[in-house]
C-alpha positions as CSV (number, residue, x, y, z in Angstrom):
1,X,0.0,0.0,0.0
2,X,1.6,3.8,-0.5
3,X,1.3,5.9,1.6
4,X,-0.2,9.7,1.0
5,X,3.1,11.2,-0.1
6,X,4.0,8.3,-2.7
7,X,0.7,8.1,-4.0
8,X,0.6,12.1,-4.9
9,X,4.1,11.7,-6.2
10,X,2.3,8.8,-8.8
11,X,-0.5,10.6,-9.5
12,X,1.6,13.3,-10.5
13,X,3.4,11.2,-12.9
14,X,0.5,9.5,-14.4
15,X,-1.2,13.3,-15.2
16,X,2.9,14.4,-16.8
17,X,2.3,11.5,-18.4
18,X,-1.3,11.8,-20.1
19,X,-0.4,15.1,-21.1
20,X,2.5,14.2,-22.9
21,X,1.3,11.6,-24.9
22,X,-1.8,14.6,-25.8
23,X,1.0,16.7,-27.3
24,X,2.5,14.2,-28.9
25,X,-0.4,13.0,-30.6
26,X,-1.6,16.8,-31.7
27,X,2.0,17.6,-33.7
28,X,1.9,13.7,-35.1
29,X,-1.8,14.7,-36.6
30,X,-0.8,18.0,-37.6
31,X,2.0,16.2,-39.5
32,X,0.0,13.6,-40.8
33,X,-2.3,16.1,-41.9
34,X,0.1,18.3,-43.9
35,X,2.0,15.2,-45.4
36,X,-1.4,13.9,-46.7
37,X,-2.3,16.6,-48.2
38,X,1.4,17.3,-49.9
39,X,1.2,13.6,-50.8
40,X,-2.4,14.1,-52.5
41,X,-0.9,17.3,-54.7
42,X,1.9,15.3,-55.6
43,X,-0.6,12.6,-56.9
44,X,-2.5,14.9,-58.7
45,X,-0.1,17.0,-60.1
46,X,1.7,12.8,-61.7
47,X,-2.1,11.9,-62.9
48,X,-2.8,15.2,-64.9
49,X,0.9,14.9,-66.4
50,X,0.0,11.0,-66.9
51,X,-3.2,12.5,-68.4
52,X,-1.4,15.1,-71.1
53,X,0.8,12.1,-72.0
């Protein structure tokens, strides 16, 4: 069992934690997002040169 002080000191760690992993995962979909949509150019830009050909 922990006691008061150790148990703070976890719950502490665990909220770090969780919040973390939140930022991580907001710049990963904010790169996803902008790599997506340079990807989806790039495709369009290949099927109207593959479409003048």
């Amino acid at each position: 069992m922990l006691t008061e002080r150790k148990q703070r000191a976890a719950d502490r760690y665990c909220e770090s934690r969780a919040h973390g992993s939140l930022m991580r995962d907001t710049r990963n979909t904010r790169r996803s997002t902008t790599m997506n949509f340079l990807t989806d150019l790039l495709a369009g830009v290949v099927h109207f040169v593959g479409w003048l050909v």
